[in-house]
C-alpha positions in Angstrom: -20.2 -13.6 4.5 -16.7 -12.4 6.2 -17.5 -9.6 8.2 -14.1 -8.0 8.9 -12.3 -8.6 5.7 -8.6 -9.1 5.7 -6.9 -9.4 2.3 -3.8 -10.8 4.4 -6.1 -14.0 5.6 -9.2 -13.8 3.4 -7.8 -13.6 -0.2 -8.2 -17.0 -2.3 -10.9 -19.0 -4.0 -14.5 -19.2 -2.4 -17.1 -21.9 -3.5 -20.6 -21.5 -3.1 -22.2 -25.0 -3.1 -25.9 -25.7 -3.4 -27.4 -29.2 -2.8 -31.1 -30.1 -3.8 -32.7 -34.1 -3.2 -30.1 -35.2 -5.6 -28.9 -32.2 -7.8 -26.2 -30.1 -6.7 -24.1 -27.4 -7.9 -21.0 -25.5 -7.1 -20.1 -22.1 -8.3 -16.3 -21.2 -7.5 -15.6 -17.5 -7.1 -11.9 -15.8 -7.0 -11.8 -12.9 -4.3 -9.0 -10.5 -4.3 -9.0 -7.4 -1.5 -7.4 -4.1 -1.6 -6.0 -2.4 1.8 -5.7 1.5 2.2 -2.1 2.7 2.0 -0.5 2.8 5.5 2.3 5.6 5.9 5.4 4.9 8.2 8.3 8.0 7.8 11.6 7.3 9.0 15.3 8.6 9.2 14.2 11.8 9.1 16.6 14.8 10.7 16.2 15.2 14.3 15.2 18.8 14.2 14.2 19.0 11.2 16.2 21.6 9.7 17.9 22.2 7.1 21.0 24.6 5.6 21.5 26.2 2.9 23.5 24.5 0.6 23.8 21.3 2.6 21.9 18.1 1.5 19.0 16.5 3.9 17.2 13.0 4.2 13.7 12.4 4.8 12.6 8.6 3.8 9.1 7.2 2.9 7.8 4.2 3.0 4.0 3.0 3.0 2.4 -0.6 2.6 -1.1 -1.2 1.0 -2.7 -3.8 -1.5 -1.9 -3.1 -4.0 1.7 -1.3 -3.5 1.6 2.3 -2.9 3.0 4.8 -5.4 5.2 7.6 -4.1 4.8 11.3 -5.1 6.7 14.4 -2.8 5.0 17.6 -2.1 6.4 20.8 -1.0 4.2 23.6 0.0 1.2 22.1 -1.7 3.2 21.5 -5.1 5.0 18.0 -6.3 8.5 18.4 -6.1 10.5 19.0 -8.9 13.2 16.3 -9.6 15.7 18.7 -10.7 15.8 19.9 -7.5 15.2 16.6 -5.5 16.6 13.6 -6.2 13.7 11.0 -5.1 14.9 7.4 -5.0 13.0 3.9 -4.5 14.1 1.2 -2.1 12.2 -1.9 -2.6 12.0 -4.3 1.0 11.0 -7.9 1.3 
């Protein structure tokens, strides 16, 4: 029925209507997509490099339906927050 789905423009209540001489019937049905999460980096070092001892930036964000949830790697292996201090900033 909707060929190229968009859960931006395509989300919402469908009704499915069926008409016979003078019977008819209507079926309403709810549809809810889910999008893929898209990542967009930002604010990261210009070089990226880093010193010893010295603190560095690198920030995250990704949009998807529904929201994405965030997990760091290094080397293969999630990063310990001990070592990392990971923190969430939320945008309308």
């Amino acid at each position: 029925m909707i060929p190229e789905y968009d859960s931006k423009k395509d989300d919402g209540i469908y009704n499915c209507n069926a008409a016979q001489f003078s019977s008819f019937e209507t079926l309403a049905i709810n549809v809810t997509g889910y999008s893929r999460p898209v990542i967009t980096v930002f604010d990261t070092p210009d070089n990226n490099i880093g010193f010893e001892g010295a603190s560095a930036k690198i920030q995250c964000g990704a949009v998807g339906k529904p929201k994405p949830q965030y997990q760091w790697f290094d080397k293969m292996h999630q990063t310990s927050q001990q070592r990392h201090k990971l923190t969430k900033r939320v945008s309308g």
